[in-house]
mmJSON file of the N, C-alpha and C atoms, coordinates in Angstrom:
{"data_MODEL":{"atom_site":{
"group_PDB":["ATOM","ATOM","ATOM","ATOM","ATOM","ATOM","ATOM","ATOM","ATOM","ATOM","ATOM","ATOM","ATOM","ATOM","ATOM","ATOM","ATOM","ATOM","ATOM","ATOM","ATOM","ATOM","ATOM","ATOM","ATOM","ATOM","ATOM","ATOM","ATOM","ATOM","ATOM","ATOM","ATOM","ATOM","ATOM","ATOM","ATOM","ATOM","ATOM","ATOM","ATOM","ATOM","ATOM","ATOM","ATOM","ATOM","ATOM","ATOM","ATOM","ATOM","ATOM","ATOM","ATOM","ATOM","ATOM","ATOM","ATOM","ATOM","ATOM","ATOM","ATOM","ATOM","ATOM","ATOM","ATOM","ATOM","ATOM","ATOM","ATOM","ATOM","ATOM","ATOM","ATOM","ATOM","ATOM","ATOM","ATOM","ATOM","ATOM","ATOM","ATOM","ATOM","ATOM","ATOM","ATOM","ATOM","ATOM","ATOM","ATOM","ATOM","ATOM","ATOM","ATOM","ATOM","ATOM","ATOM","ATOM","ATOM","ATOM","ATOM","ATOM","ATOM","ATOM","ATOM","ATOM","ATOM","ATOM","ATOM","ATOM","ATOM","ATOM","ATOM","ATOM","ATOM","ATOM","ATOM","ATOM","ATOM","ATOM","ATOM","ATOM","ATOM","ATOM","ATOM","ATOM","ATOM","ATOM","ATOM","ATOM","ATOM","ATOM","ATOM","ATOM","ATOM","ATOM","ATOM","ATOM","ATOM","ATOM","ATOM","ATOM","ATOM","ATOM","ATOM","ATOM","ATOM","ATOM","ATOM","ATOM","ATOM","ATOM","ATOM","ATOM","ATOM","ATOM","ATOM","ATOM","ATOM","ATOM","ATOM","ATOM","ATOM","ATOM","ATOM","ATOM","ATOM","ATOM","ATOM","ATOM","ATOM","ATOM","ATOM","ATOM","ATOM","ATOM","ATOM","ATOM","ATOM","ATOM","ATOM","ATOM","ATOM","ATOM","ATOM","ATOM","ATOM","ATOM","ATOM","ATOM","ATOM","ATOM","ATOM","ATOM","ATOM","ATOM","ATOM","ATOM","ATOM","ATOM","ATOM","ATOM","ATOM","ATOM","ATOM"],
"id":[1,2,3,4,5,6,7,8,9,10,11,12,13,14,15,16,17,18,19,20,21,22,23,24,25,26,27,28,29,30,31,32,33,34,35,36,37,38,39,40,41,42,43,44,45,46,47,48,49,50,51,52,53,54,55,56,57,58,59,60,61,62,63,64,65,66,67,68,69,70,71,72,73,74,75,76,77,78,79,80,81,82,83,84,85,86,87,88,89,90,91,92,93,94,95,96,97,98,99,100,101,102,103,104,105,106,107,108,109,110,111,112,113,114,115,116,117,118,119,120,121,122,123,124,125,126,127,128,129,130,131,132,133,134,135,136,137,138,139,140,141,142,143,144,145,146,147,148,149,150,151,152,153,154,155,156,157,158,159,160,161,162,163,164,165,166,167,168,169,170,171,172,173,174,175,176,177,178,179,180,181,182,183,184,185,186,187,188,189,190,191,192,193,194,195,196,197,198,199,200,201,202,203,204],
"type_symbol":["N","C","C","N","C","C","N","C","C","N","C","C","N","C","C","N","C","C","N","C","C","N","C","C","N","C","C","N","C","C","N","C","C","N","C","C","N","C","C","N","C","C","N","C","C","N","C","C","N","C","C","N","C","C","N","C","C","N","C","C","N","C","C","N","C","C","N","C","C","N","C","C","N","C","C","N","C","C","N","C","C","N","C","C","N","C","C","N","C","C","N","C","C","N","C","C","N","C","C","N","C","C","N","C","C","N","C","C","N","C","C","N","C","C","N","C","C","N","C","C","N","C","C","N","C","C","N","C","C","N","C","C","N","C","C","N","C","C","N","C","C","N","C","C","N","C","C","N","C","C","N","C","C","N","C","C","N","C","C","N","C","C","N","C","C","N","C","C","N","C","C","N","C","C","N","C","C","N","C","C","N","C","C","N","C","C","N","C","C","N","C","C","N","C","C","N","C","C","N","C","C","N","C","C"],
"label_atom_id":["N","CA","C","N","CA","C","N","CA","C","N","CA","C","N","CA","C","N","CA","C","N","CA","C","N","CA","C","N","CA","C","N","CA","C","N","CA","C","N","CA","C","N","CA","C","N","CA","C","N","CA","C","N","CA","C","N","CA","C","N","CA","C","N","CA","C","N","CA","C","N","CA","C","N","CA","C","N","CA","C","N","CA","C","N","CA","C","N","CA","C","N","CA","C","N","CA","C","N","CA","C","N","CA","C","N","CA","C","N","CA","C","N","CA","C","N","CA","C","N","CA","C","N","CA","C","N","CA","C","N","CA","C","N","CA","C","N","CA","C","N","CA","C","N","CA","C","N","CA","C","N","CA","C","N","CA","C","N","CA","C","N","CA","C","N","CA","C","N","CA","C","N","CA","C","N","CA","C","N","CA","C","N","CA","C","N","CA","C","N","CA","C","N","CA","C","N","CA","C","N","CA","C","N","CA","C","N","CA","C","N","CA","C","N","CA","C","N","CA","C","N","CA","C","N","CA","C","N","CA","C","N","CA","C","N","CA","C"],
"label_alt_id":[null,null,null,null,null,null,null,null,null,null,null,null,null,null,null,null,null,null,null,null,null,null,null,null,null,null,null,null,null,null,null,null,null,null,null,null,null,null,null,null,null,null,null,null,null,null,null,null,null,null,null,null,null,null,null,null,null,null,null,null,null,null,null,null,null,null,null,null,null,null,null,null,null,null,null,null,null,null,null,null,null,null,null,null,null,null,null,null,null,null,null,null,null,null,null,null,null,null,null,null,null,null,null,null,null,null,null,null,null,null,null,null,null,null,null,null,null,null,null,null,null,null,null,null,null,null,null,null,null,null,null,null,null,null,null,null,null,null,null,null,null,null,null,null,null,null,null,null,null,null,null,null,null,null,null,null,null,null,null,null,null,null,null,null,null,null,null,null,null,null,null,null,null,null,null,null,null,null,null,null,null,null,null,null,null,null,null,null,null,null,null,null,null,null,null,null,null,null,null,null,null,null,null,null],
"label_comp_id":["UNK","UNK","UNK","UNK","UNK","UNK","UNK","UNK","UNK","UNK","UNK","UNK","UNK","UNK","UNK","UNK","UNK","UNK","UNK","UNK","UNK","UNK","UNK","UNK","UNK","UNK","UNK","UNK","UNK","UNK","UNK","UNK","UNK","UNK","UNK","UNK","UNK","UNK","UNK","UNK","UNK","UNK","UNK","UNK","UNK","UNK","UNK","UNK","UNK","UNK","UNK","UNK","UNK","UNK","UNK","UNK","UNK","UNK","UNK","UNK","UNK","UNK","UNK","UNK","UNK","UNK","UNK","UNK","UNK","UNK","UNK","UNK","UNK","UNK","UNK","UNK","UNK","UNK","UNK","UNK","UNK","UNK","UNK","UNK","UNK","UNK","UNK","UNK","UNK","UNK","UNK","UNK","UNK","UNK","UNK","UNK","UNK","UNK","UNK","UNK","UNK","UNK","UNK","UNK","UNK","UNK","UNK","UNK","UNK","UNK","UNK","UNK","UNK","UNK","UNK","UNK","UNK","UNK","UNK","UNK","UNK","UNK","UNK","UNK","UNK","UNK","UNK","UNK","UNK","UNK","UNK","UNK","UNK","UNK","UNK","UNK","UNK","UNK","UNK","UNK","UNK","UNK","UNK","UNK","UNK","UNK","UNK","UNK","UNK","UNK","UNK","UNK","UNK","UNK","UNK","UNK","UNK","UNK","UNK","UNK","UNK","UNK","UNK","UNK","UNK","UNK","UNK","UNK","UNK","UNK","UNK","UNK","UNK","UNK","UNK","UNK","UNK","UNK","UNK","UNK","UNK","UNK","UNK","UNK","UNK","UNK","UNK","UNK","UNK","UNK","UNK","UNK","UNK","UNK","UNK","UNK","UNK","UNK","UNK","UNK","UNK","UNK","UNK","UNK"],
"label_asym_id":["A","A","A","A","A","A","A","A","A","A","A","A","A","A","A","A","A","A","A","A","A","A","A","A","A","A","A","A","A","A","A","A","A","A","A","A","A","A","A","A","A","A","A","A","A","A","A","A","A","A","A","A","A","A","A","A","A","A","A","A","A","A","A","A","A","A","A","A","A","A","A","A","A","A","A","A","A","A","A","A","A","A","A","A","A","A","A","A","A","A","A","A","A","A","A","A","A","A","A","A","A","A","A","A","A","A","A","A","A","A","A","A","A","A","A","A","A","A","A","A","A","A","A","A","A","A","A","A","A","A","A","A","A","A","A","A","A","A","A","A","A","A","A","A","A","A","A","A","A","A","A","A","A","A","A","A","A","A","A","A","A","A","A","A","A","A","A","A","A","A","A","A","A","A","A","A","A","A","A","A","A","A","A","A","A","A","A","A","A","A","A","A","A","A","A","A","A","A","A","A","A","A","A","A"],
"label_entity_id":["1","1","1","1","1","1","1","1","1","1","1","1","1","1","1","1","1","1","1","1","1","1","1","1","1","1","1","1","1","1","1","1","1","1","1","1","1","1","1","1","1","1","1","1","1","1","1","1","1","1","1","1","1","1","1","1","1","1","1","1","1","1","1","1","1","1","1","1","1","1","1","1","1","1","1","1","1","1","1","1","1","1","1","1","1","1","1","1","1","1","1","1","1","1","1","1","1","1","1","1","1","1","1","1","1","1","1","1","1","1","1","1","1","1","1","1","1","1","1","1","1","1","1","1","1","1","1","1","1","1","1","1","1","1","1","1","1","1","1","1","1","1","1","1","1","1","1","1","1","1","1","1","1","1","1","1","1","1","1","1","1","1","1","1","1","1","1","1","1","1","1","1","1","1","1","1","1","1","1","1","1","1","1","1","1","1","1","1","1","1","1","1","1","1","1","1","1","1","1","1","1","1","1","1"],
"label_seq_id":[1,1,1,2,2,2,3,3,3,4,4,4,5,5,5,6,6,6,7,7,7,8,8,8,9,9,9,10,10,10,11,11,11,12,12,12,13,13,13,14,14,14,15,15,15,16,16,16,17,17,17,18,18,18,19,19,19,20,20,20,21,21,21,22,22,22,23,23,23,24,24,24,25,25,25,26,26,26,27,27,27,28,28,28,29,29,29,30,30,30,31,31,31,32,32,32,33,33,33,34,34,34,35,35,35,36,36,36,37,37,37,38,38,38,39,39,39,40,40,40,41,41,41,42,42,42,43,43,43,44,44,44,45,45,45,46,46,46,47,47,47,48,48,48,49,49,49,50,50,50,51,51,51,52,52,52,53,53,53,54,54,54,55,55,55,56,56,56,57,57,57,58,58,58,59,59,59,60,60,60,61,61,61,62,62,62,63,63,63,64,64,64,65,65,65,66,66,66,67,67,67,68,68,68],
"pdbx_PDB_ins_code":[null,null,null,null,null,null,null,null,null,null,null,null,null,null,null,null,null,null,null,null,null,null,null,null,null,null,null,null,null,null,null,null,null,null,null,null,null,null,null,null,null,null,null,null,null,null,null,null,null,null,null,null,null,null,null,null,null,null,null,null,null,null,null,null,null,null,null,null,null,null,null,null,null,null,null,null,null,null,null,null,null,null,null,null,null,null,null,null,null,null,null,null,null,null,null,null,null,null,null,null,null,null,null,null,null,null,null,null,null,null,null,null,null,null,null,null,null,null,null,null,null,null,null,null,null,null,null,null,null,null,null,null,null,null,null,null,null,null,null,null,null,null,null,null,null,null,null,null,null,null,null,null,null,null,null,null,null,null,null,null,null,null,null,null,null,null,null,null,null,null,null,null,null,null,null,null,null,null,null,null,null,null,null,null,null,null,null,null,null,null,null,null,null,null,null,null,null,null,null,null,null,null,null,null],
"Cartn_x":[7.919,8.577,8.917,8.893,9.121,8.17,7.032,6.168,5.339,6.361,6.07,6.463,5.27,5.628,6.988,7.348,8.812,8.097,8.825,8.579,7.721,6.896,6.254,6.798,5.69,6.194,5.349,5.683,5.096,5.324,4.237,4.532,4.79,6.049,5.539,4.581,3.686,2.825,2.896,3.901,4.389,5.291,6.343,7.152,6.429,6.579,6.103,6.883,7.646,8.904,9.618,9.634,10.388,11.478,12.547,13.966,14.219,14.896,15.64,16.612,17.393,18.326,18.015,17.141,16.472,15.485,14.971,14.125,15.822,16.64,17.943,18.209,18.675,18.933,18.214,16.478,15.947,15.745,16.071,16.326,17.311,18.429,20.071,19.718,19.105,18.495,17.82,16.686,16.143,14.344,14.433,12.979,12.261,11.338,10.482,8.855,8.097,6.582,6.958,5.196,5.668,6.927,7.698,8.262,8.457,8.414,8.414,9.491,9.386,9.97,9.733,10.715,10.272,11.048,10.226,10.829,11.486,12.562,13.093,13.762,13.808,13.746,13.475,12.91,12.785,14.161,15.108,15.925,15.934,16.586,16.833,17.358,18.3,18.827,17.979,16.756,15.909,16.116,16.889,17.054,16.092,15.638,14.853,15.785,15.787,16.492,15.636,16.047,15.038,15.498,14.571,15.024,14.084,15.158,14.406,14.883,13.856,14.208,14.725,16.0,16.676,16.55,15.466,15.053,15.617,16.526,16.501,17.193,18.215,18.699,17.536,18.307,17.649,19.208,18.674,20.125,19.038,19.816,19.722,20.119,19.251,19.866,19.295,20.095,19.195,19.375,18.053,17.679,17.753,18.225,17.939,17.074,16.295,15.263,14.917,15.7,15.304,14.381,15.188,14.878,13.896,13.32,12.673,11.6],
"Cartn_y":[-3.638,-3.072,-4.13,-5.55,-6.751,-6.382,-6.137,-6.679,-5.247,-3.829,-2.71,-2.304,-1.298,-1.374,-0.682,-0.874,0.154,1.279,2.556,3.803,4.4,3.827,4.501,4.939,6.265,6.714,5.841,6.046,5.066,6.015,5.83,6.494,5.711,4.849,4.08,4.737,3.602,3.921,3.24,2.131,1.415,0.576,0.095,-1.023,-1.823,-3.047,-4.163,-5.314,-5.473,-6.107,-6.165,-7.718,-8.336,-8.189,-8.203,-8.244,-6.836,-6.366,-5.05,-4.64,-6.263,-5.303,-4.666,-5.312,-4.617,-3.769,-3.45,-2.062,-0.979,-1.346,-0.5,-0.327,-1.361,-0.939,0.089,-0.089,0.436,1.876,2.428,3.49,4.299,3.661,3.885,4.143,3.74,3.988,4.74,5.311,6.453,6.146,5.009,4.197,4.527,4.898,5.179,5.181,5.82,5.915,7.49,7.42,9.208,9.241,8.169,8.76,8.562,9.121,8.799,8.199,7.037,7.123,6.192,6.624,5.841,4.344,3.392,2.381,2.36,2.572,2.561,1.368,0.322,-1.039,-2.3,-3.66,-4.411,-5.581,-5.842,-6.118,-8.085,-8.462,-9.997,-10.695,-9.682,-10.651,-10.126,-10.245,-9.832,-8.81,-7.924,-6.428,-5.628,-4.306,-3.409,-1.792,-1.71,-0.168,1.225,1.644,3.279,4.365,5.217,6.922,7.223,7.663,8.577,10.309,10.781,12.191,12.742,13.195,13.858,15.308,15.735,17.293,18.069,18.579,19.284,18.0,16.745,16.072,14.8,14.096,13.039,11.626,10.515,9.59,8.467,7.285,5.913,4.755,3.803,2.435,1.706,0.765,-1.491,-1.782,-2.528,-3.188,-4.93,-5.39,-6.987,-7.604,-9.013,-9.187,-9.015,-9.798,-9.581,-7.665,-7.293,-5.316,-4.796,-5.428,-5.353,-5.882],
"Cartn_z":[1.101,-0.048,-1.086,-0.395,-1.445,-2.8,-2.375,-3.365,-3.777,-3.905,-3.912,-5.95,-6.475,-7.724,-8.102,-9.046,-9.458,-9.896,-9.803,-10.208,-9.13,-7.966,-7.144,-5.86,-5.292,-4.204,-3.263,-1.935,-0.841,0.258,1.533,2.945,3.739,4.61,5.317,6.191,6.823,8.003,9.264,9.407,10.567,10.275,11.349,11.81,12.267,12.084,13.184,13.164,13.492,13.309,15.226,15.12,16.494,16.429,15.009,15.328,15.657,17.093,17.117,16.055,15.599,14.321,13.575,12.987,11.48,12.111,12.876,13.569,13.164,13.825,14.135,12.618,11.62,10.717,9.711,9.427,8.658,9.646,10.529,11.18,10.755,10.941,10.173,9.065,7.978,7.022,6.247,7.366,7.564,7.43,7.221,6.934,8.2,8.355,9.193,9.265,9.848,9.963,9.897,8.42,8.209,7.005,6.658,5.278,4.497,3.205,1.978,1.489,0.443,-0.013,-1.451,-2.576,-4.044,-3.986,-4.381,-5.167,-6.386,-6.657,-7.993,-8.897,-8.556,-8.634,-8.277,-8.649,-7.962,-8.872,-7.988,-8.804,-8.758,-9.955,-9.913,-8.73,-8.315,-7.086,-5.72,-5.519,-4.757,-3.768,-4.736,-3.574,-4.218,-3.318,-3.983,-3.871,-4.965,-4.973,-4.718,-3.537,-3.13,-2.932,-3.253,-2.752,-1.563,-0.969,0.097,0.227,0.398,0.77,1.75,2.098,3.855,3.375,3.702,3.595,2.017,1.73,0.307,-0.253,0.462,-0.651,-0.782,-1.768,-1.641,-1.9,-0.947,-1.084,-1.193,-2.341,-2.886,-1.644,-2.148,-0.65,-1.7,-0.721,-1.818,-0.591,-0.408,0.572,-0.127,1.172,0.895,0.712,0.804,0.852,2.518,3.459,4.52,5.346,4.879,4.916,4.491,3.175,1.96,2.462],
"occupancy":[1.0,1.0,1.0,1.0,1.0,1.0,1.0,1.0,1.0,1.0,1.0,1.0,1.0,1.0,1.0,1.0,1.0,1.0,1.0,1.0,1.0,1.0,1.0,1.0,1.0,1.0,1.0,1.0,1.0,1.0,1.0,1.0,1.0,1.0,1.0,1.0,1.0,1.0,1.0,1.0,1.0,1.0,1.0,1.0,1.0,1.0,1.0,1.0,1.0,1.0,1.0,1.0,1.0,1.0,1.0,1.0,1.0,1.0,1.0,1.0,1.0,1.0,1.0,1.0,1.0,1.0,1.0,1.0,1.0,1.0,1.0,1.0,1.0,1.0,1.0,1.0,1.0,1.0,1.0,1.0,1.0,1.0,1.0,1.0,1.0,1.0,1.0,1.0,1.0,1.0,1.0,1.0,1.0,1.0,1.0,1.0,1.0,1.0,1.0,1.0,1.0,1.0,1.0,1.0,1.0,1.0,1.0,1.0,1.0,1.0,1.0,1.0,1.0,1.0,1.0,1.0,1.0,1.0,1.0,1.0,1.0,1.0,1.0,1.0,1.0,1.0,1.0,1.0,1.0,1.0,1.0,1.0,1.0,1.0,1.0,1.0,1.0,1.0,1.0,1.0,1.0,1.0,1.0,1.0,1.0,1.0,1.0,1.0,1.0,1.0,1.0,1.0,1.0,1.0,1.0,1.0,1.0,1.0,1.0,1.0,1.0,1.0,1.0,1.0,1.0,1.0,1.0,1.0,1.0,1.0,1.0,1.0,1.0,1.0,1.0,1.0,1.0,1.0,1.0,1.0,1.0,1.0,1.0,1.0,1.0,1.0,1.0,1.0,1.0,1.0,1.0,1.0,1.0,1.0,1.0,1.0,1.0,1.0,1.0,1.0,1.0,1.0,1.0,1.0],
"B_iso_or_equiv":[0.0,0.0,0.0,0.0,0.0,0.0,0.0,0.0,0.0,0.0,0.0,0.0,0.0,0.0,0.0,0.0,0.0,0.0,0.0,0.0,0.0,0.0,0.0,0.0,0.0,0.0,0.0,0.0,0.0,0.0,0.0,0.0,0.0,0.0,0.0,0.0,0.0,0.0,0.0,0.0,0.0,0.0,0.0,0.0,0.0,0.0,0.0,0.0,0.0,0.0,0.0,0.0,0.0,0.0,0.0,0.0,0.0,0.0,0.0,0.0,0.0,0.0,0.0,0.0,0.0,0.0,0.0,0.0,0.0,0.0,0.0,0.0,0.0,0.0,0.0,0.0,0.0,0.0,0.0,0.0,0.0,0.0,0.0,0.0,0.0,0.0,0.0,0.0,0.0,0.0,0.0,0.0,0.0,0.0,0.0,0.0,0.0,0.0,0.0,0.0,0.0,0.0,0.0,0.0,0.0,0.0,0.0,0.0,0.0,0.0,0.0,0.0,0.0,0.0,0.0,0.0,0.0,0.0,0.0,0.0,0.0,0.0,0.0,0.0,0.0,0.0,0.0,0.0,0.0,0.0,0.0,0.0,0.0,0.0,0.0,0.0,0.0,0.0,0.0,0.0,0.0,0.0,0.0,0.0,0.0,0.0,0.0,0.0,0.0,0.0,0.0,0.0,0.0,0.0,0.0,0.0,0.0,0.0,0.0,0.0,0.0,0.0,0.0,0.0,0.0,0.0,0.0,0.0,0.0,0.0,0.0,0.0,0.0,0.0,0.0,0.0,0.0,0.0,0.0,0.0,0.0,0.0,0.0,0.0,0.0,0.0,0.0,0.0,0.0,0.0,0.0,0.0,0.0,0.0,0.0,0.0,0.0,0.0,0.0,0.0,0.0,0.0,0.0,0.0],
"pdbx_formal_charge":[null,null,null,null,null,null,null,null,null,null,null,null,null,null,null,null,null,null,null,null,null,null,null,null,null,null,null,null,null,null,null,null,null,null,null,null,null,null,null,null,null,null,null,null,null,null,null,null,null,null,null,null,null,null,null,null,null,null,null,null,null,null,null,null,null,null,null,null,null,null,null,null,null,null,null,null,null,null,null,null,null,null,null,null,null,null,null,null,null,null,null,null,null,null,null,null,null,null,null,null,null,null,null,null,null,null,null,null,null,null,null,null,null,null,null,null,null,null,null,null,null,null,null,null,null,null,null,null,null,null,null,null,null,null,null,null,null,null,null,null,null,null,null,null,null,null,null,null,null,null,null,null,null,null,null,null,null,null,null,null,null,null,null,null,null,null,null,null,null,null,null,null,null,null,null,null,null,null,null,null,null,null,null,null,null,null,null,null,null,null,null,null,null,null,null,null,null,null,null,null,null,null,null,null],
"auth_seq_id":[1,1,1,2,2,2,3,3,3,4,4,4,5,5,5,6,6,6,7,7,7,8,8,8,9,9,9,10,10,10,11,11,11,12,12,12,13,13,13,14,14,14,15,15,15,16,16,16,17,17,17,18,18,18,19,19,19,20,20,20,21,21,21,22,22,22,23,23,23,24,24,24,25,25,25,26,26,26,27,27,27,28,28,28,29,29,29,30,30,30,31,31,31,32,32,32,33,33,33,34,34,34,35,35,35,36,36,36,37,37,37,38,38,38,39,39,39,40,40,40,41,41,41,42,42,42,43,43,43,44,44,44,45,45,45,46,46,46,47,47,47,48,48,48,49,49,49,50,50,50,51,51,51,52,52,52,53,53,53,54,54,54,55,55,55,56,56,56,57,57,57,58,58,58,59,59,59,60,60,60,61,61,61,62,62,62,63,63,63,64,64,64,65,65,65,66,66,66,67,67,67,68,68,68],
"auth_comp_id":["UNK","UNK","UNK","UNK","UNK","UNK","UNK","UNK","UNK","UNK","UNK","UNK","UNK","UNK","UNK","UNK","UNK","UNK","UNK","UNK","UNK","UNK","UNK","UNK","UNK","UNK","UNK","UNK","UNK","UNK","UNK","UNK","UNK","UNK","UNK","UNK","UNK","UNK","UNK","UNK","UNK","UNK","UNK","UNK","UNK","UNK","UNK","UNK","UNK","UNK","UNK","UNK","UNK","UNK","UNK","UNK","UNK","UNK","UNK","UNK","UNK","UNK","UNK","UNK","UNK","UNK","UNK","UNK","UNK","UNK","UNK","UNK","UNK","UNK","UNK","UNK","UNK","UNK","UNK","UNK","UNK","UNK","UNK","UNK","UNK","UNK","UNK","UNK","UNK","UNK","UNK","UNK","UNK","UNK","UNK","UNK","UNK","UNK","UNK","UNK","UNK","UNK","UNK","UNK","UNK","UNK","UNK","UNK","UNK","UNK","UNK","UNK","UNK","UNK","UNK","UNK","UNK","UNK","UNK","UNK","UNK","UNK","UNK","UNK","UNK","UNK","UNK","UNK","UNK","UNK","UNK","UNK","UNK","UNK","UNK","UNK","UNK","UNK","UNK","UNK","UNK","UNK","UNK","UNK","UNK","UNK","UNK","UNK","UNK","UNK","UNK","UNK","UNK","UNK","UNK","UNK","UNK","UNK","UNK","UNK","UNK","UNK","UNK","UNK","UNK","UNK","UNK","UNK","UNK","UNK","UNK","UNK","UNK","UNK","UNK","UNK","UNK","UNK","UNK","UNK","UNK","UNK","UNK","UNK","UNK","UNK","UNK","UNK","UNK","UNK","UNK","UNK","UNK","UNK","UNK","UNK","UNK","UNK","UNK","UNK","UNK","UNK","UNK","UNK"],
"auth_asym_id":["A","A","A","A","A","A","A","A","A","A","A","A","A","A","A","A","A","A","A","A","A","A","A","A","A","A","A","A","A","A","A","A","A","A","A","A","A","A","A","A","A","A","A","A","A","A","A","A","A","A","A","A","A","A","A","A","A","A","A","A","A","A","A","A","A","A","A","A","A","A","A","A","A","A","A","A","A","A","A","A","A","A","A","A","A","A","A","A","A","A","A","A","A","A","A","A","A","A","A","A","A","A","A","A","A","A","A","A","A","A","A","A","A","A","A","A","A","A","A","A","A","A","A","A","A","A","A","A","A","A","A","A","A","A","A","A","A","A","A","A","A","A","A","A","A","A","A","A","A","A","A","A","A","A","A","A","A","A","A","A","A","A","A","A","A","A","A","A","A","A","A","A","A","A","A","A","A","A","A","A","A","A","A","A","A","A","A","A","A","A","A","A","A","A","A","A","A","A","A","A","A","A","A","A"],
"auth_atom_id":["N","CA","C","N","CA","C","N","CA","C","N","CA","C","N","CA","C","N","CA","C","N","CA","C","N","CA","C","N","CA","C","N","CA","C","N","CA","C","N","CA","C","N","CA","C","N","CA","C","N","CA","C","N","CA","C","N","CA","C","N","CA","C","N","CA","C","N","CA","C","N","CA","C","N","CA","C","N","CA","C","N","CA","C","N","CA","C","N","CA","C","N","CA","C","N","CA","C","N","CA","C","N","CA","C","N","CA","C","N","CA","C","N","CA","C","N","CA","C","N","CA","C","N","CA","C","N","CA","C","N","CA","C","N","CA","C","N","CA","C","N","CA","C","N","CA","C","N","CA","C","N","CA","C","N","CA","C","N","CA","C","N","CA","C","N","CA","C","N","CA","C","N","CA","C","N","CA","C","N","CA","C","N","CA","C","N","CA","C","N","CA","C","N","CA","C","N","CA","C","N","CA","C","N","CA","C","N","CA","C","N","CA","C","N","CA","C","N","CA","C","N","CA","C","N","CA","C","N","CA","C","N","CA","C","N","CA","C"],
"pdbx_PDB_model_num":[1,1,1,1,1,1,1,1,1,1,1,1,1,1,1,1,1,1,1,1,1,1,1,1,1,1,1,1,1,1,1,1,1,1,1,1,1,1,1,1,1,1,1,1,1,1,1,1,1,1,1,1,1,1,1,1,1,1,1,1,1,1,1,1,1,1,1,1,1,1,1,1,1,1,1,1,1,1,1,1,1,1,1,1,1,1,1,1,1,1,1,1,1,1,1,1,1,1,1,1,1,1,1,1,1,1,1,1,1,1,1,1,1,1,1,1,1,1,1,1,1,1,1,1,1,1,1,1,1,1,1,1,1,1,1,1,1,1,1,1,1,1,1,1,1,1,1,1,1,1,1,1,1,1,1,1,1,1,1,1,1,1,1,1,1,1,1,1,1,1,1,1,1,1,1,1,1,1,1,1,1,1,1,1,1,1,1,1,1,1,1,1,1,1,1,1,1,1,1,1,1,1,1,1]
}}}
């Protein structure tokens, strides 16, 4: 998602990631395989701002770079 454009949608299609935290966190999150979600910023202080869809709503996150 670091290096993902602004304004686009995206599917993830896998995790591959050794740390369990950040498996745990981007879960908590709702980041997954199978879901959508938009990039809506790539910001200066190297967070990326996203939407994701939870069925009729939709909720905002900033990811760090590490997350990202």
């Amino acid at each position: 998602m670091s290096e993902a454009e602004e304004g686009r949608s995206y599917t993830v299609t896998s995790l591959h990631e050794r740390d369990h935290k950040l498996l745990l966190f981007l879960h908590r999150t709702g980041i997954g395989p199978s879901q959508r979600l938009k990039v809506l910023s790539q910001n200066y202080d190297q967070t990326v701002s996203i939407e994701l869809p939870d069925g009729e709503m939709v909720h905002n996150s900033i990811l760090g770079r590490p997350a990202a």
